[in-house]
Backbone as ProteinMPNN parsed JSONL, in Angstrom:
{"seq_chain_A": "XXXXXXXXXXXXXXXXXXXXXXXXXXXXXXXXXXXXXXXXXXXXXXXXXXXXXXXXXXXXXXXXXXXXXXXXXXXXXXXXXXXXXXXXXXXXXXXXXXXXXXXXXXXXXXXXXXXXXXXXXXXXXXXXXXXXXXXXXXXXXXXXXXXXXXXXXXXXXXXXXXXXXXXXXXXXXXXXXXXXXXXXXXX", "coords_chain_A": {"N_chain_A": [[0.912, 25.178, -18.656], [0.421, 22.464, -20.335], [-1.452, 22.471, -23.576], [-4.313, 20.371, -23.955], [-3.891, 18.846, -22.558], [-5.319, 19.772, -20.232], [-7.212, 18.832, -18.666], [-6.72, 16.311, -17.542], [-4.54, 17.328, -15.831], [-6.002, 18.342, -14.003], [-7.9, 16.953, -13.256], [-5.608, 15.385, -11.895], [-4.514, 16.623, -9.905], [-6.871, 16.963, -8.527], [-7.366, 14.629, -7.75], [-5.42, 13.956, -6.077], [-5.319, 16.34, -3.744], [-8.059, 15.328, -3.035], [-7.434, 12.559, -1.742], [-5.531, 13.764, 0.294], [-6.633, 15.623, 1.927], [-9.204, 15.552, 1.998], [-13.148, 14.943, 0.526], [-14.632, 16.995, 1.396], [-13.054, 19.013, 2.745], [-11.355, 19.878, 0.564], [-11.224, 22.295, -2.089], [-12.983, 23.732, -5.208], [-11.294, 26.437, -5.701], [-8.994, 25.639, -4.684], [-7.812, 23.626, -6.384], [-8.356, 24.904, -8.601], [-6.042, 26.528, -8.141], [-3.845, 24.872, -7.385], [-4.103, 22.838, -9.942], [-3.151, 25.116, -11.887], [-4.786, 25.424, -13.785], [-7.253, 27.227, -16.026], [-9.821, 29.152, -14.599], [-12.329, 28.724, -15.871], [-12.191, 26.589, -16.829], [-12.015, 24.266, -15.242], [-15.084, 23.945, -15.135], [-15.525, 23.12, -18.068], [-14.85, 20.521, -18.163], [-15.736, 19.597, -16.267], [-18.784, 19.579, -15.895], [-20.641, 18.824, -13.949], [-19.689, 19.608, -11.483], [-17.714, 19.459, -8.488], [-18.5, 17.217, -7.385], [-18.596, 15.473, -9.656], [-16.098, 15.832, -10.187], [-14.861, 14.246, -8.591], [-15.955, 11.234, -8.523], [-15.052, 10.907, -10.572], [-12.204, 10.799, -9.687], [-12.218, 8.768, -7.577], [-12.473, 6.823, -9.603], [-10.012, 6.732, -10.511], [-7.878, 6.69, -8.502], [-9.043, 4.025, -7.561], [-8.355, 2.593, -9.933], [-5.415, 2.934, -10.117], [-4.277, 1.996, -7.875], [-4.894, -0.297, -8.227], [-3.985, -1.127, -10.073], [-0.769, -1.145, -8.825], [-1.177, -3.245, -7.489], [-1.586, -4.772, -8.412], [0.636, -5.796, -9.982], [2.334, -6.116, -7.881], [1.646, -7.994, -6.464], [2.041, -10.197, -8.096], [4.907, -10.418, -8.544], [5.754, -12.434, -6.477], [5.88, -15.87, -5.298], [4.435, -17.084, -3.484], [1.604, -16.645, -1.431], [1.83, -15.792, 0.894], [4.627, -13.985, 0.777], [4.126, -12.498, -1.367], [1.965, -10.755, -0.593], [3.475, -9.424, 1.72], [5.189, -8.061, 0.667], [3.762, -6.586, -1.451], [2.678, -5.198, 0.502], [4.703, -4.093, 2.26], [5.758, -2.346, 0.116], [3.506, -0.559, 0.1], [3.682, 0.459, 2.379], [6.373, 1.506, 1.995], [5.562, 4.405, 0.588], [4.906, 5.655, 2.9], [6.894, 6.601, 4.268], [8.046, 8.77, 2.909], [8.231, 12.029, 3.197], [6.703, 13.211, 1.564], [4.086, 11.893, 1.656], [1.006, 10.569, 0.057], [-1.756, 10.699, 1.026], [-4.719, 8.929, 2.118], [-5.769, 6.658, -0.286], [-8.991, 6.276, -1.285], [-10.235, 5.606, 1.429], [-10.679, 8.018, 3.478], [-12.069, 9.855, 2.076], [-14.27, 7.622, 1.332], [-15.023, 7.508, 4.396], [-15.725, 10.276, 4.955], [-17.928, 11.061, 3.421], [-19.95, 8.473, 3.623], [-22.637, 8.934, 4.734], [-23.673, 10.774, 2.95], [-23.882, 11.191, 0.902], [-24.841, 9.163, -1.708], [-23.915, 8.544, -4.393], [-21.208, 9.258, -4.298], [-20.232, 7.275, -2.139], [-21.406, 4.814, -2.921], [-19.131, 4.528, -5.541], [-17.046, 4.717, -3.981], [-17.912, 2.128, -2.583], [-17.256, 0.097, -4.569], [-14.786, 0.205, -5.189], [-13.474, -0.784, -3.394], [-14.43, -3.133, -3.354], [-13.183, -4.019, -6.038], [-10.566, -4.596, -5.175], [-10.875, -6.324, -3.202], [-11.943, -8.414, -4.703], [-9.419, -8.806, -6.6], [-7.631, -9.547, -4.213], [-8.375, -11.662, -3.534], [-9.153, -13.187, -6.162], [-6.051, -13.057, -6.104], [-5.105, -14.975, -4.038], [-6.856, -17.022, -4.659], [-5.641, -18.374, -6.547], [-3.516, -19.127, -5.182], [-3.833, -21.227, -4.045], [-6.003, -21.368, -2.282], [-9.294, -21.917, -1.282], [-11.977, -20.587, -2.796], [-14.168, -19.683, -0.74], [-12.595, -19.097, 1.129], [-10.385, -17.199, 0.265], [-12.11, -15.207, -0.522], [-12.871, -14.228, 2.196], [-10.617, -13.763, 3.278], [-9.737, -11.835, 2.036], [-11.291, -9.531, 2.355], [-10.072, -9.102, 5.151], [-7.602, -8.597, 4.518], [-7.707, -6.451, 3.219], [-9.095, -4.877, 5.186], [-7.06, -4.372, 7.024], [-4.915, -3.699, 5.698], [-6.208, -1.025, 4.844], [-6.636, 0.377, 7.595], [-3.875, 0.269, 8.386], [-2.774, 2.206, 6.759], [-4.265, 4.429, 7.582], [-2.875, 4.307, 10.564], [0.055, 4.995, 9.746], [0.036, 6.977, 8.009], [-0.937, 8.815, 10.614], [1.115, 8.157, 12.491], [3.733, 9.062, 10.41], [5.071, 7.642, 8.91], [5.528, 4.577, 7.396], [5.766, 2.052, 9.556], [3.837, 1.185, 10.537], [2.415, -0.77, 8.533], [4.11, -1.735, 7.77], [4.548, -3.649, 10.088], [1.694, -5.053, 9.886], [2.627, -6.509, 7.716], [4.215, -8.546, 8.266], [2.479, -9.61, 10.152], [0.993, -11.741, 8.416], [2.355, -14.301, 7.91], [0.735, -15.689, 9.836], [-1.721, -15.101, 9.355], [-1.999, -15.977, 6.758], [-1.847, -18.783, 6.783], [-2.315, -22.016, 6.051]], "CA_chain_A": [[0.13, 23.961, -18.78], [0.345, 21.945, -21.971], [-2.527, 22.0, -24.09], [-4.857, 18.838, -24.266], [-3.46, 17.93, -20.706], [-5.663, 20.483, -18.396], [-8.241, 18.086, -18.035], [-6.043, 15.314, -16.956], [-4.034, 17.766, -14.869], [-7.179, 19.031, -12.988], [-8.131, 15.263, -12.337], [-4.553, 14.054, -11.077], [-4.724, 17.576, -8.795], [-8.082, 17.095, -7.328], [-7.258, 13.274, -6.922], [-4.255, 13.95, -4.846], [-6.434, 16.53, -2.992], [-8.975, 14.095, -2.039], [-6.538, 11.681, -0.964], [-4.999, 14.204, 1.463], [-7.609, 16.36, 2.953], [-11.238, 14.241, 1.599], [-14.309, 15.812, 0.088], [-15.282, 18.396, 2.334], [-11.8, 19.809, 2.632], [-10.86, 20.529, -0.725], [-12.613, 23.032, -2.586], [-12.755, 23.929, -6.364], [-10.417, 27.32, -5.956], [-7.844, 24.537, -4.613], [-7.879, 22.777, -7.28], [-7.728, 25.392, -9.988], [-4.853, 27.267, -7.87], [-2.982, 24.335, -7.261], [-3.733, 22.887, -11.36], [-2.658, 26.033, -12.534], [-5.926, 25.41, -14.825], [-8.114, 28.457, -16.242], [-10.747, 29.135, -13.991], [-13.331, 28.083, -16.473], [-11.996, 25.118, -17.291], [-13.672, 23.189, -14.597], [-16.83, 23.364, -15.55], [-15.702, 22.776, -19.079], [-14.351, 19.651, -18.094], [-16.447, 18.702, -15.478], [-19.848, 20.035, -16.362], [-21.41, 18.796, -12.817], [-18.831, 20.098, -10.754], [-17.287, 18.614, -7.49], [-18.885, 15.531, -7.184], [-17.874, 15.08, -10.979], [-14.595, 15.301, -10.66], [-14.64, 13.241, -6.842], [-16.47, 10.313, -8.684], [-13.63, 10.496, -11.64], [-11.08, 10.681, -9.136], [-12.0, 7.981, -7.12], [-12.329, 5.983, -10.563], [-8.635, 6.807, -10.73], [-7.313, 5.727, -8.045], [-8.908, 2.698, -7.934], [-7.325, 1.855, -11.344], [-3.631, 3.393, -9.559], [-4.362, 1.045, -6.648], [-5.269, -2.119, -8.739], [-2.149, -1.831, -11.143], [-0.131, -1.847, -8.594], [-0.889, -4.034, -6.515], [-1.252, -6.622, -9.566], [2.309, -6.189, -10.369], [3.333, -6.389, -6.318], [1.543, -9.8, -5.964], [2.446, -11.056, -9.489], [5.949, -10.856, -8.402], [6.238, -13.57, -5.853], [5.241, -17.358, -5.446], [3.645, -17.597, -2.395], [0.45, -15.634, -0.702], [2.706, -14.368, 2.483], [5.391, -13.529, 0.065], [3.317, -11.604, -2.146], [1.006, -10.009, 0.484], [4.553, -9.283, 2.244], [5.708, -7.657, -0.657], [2.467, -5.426, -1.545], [2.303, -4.202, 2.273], [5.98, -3.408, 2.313], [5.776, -1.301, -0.815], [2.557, 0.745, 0.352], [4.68, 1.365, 3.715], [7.757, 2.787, 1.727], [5.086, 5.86, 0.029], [4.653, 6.735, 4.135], [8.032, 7.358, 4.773], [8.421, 10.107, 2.48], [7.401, 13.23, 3.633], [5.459, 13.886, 1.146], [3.014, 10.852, 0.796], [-0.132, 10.838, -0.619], [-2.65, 10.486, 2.057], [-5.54, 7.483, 1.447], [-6.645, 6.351, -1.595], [-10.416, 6.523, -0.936], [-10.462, 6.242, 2.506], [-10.836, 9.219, 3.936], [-13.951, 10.319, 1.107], [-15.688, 6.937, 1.778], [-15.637, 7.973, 5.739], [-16.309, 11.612, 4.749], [-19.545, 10.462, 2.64], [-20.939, 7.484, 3.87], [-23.959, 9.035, 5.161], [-24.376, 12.229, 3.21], [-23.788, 11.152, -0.559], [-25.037, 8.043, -1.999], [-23.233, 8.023, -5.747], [-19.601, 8.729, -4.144], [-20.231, 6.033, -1.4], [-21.161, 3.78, -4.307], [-18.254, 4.558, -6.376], [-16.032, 3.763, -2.834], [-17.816, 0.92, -2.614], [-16.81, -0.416, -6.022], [-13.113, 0.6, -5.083], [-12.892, -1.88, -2.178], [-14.396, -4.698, -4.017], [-12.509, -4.581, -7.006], [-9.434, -4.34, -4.745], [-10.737, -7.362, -2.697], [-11.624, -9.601, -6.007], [-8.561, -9.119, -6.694], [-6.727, -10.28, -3.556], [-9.059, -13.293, -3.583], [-8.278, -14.035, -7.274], [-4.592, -13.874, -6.335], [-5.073, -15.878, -3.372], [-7.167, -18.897, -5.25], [-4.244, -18.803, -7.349], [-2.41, -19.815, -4.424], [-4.319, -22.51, -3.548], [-6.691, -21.01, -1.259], [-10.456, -21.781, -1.636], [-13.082, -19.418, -2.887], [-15.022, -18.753, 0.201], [-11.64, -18.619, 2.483], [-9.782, -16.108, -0.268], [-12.709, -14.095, 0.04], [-13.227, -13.937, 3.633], [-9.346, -13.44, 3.553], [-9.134, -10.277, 0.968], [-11.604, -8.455, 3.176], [-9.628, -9.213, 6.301], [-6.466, -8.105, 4.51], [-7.898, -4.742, 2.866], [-9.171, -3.869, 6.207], [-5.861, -4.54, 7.269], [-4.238, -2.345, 4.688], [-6.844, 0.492, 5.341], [-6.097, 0.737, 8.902], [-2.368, 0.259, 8.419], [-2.741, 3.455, 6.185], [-4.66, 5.432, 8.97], [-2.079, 4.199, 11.702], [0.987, 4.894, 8.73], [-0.479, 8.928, 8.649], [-0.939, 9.429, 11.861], [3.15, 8.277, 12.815], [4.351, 9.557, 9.38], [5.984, 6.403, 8.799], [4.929, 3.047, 7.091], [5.988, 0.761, 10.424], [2.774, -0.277, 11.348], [2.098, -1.17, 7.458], [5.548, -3.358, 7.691], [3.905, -4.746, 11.533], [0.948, -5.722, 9.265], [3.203, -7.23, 6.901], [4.788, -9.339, 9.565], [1.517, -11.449, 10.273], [0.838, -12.451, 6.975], [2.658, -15.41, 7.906], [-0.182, -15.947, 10.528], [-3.069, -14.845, 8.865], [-2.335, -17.005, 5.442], [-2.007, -20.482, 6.886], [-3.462, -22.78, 5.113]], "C_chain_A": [[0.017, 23.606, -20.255], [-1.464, 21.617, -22.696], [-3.517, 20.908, -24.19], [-4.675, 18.181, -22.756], [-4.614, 18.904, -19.652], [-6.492, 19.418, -18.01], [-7.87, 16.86, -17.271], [-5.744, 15.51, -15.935], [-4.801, 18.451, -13.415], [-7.696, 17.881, -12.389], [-6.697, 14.979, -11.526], [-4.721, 15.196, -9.732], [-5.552, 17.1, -7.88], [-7.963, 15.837, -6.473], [-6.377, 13.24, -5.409], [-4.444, 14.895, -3.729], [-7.149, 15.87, -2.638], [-8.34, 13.196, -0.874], [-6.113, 12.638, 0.591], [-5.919, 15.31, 2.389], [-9.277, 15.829, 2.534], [-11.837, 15.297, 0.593], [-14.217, 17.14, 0.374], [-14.049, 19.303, 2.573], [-10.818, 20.353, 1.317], [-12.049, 21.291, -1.631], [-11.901, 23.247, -3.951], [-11.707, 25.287, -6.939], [-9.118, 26.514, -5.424], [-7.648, 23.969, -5.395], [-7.481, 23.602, -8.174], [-6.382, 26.308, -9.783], [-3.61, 26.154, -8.15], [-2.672, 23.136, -8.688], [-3.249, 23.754, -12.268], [-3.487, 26.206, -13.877], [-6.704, 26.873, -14.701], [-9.107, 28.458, -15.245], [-12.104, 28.847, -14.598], [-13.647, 26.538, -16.907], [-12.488, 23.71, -16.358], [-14.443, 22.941, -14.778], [-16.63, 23.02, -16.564], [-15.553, 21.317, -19.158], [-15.163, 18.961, -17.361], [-17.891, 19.444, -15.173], [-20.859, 19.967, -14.946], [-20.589, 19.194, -11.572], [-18.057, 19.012, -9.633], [-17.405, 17.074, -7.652], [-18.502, 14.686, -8.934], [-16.97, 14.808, -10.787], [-14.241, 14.017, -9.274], [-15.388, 11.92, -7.671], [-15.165, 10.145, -10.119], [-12.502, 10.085, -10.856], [-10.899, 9.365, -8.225], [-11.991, 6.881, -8.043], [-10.79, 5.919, -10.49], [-8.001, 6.624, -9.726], [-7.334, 4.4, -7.327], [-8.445, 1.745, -8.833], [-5.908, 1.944, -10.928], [-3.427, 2.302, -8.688], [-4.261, -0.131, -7.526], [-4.007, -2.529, -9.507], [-1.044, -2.309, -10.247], [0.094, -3.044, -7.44], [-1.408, -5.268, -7.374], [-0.208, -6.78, -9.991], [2.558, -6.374, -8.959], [3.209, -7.964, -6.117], [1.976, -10.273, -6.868], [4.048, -10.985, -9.198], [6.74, -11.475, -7.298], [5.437, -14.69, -6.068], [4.711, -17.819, -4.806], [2.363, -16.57, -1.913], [1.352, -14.74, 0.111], [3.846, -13.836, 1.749], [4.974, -12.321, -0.633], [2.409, -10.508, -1.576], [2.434, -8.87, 1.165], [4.716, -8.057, 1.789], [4.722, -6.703, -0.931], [2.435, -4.574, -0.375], [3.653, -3.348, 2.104], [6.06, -2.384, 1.342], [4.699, -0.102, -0.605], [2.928, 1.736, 1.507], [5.52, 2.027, 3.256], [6.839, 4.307, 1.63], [5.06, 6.192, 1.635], [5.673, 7.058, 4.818], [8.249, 8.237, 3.807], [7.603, 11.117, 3.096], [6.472, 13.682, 3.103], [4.543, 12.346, 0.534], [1.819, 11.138, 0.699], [-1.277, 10.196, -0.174], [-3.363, 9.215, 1.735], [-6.06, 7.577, 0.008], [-8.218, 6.716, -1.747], [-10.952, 6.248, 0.485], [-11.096, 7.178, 3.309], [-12.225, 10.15, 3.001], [-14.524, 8.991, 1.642], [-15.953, 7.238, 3.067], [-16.559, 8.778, 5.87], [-18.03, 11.363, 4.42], [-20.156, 9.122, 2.614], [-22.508, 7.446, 4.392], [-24.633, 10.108, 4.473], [-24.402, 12.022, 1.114], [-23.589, 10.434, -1.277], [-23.833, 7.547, -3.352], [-21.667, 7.838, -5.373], [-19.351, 7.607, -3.261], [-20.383, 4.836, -2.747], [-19.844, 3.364, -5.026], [-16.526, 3.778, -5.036], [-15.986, 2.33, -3.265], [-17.074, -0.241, -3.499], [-15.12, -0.723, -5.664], [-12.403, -0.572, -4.567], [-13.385, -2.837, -2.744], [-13.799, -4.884, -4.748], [-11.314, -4.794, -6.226], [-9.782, -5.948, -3.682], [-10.661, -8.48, -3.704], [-9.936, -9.497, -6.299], [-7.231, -9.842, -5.831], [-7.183, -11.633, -3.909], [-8.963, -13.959, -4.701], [-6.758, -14.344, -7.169], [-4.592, -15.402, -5.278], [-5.987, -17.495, -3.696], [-6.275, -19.153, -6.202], [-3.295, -19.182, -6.724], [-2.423, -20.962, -3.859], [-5.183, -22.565, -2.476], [-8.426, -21.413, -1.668], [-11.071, -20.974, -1.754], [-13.285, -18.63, -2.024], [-13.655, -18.268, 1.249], [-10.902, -17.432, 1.577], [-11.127, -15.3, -0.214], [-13.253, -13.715, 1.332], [-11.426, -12.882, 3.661], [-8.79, -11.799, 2.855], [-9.576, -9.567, 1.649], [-10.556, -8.207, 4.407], [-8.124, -8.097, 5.898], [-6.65, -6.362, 3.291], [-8.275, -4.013, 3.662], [-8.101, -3.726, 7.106], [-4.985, -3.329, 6.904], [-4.78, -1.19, 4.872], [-6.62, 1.005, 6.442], [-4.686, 0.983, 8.897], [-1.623, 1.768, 7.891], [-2.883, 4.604, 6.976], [-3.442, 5.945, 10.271], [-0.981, 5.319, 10.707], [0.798, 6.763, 8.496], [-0.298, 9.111, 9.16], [0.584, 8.881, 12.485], [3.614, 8.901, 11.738], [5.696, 8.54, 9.217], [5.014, 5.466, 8.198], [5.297, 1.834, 8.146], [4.842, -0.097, 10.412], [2.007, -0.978, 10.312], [2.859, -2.581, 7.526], [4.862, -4.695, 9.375], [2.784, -5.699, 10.607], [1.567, -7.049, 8.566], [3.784, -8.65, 7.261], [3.665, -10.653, 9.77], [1.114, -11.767, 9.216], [0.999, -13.762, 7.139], [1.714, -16.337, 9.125], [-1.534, -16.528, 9.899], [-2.986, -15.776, 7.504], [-1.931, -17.958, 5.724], [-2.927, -21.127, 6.187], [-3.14, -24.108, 5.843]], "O_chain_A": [[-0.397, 24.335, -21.156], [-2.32, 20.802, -22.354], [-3.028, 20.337, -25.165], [-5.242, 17.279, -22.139], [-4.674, 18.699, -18.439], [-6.41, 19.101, -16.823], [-8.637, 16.404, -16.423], [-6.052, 14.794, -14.982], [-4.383, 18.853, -12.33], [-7.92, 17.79, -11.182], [-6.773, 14.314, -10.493], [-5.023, 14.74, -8.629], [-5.255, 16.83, -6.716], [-8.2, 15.688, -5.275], [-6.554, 12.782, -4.28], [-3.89, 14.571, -2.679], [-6.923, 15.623, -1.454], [-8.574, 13.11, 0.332], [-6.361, 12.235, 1.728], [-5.625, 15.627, 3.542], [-10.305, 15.998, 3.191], [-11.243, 16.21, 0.02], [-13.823, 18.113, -0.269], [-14.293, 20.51, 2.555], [-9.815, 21.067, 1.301], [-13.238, 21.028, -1.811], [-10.69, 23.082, -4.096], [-11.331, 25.367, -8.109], [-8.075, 26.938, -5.921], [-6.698, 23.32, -4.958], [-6.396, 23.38, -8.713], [-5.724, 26.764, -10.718], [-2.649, 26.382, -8.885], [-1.58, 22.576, -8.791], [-2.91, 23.355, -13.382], [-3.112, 26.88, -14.836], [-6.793, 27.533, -13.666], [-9.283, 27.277, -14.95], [-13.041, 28.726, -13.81], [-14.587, 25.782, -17.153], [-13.043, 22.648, -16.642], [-14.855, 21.784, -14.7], [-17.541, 22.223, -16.791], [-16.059, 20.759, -20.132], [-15.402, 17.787, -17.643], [-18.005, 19.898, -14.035], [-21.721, 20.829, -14.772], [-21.175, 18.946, -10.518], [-17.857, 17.843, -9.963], [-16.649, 16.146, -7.939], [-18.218, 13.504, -9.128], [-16.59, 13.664, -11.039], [-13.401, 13.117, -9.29], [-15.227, 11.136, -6.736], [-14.574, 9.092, -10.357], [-11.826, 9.124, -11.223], [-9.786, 8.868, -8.055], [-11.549, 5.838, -7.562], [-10.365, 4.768, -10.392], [-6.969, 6.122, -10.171], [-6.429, 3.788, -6.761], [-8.202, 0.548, -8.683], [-5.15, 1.069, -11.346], [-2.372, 1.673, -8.772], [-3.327, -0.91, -7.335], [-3.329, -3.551, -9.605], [-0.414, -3.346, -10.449], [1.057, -3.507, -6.829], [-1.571, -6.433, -7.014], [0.093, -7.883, -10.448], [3.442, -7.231, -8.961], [4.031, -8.827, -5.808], [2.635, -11.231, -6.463], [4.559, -11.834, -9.928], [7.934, -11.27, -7.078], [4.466, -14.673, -6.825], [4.279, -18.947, -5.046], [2.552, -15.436, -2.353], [1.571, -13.529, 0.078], [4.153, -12.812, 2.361], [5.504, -11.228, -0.431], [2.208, -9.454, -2.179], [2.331, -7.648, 1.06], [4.421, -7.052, 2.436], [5.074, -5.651, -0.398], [2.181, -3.37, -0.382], [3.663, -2.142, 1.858], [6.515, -1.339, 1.807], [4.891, 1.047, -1.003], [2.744, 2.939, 1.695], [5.739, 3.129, 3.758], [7.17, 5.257, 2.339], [5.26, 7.403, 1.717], [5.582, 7.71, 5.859], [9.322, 8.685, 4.213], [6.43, 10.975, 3.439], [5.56, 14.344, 3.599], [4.429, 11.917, -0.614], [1.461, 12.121, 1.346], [-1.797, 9.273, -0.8], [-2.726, 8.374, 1.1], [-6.642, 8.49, -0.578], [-8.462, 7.641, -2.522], [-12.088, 6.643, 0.743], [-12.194, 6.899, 3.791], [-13.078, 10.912, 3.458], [-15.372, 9.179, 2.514], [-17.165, 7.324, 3.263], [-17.656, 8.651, 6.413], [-19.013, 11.505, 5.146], [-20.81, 8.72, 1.652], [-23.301, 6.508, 4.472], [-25.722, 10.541, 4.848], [-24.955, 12.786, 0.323], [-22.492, 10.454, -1.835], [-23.114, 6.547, -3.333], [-20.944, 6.916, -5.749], [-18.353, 6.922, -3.485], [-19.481, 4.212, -3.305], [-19.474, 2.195, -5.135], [-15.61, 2.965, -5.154], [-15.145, 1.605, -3.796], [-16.47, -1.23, -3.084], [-14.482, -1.749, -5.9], [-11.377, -1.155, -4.917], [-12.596, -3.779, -2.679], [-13.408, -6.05, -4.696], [-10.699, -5.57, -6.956], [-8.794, -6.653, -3.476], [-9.752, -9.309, -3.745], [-9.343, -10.547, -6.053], [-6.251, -10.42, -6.303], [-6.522, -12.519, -4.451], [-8.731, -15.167, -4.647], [-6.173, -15.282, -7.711], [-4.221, -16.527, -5.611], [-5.84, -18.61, -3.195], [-6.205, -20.291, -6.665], [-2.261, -19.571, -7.267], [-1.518, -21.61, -3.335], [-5.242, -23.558, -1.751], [-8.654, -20.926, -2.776], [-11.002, -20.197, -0.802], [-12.985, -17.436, -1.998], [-13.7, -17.284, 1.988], [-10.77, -16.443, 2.298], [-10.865, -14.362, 0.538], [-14.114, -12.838, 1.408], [-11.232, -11.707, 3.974], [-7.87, -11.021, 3.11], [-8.814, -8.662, 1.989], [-10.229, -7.036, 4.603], [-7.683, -7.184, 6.596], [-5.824, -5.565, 2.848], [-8.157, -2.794, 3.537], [-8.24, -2.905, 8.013], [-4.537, -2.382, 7.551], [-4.04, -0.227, 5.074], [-6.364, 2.209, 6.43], [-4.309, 2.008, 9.465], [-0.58, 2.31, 8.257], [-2.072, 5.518, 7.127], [-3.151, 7.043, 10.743], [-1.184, 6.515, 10.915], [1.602, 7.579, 8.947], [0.711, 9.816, 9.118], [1.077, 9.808, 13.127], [4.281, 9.794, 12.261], [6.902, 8.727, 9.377], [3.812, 5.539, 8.452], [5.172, 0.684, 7.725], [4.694, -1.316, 10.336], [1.082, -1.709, 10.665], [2.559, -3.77, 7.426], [4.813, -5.914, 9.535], [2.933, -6.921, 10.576], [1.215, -8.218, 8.728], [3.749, -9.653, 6.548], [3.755, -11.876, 9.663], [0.492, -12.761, 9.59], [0.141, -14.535, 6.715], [1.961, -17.53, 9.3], [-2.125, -17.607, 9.874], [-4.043, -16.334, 7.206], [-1.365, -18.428, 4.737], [-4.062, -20.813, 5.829], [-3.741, -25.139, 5.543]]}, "name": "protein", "num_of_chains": 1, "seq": "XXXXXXXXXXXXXXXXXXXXXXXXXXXXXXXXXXXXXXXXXXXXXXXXXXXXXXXXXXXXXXXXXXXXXXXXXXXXXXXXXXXXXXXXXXXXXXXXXXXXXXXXXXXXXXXXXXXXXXXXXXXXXXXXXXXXXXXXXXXXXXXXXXXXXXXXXXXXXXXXXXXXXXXXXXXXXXXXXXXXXXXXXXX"}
């Protein structure tokens, strides 16, 4: 492990833990087995433990999530194009074998009733991730209140599509999503 990096490497670990087994299923000797980090170095790094690094981690891949899915839509000209285009690319990561379970998903389920600050920090996740559909989509010519009715519709879209997209070990029913787009963004 390179110097200056454990603390990074103990966040991208635990993140990609979360993602694939939640909260409650990953534990802190997972983490430092599978960072190859000192066994002290957790706490040095993350001074409140677990829920430290699970409230960093879901910071991080809400920032992983938002990049790219501001370059997916930024490279077409239409809503269903662009939507198209974002879905289709989150379906390729579930045909590899090894994809990288939900984003926050699977922790906001886990802790929606049992642990206010990481529900919070969810919460946050899915709005910035809807503002942002709904800013692309009033950039398409969509009104305010209908791009934000419409971002929720199509992040609970995407969250389910993820669930389904797991459970086959495939991205089809991401690409099925993808499919009504041309439904669901009439204008």
């Amino acid at each position: 492990m390179k110097k200056g990096r454990t603390r990074e490497i103990i966040l991208e670990t635990a993140t990609s833990l979360f993602q694939c087994q939640g909260y409650h299923g990953t534990g802190l000797s997972q983490i430092i087995e599978k960072s190859g980090a000192p066994k002290g170095s957790i706490y040095h790094y993350f001074p409140n433990g677990k829920e430290e690094m699970a409230l960093e981690a879901i910071n991080l891949m809400r920032k992983n999530v938002m990049q790219k899915a501001e370059a997916d839509l930024a490279e077409k000209d239409n809503a269903v194009e662009a939507f198209q285009h974002h879905m289709n690319n989150i379906a390729a990561l579930f045909d590899s074998k090894e994809n990288t379970g939900l984003p926050i998903g699977l922790i906001a389920s886990e802790i929606a009733t049992t642990n206010p600050k990481l529900l919070e920090a969810c919460k946050s996740a899915f709005t910035g991730w809807q503002s942002l559909y709904a800013d692309r989509l009033e950039g398409f010519g969509y009104t305010k209140e209908k791009a934000a009715e419409l971002s929720i519709a199509i992040n609970a879209m995407i969250e389910g599509g993820c669930i389904l997209s797991i459970t086959n070990q495939n991205g089809q029913p991401l690409r099925c999503i993808a499919k009504q787009m041309q439904s669901l963004l009439v204008q």
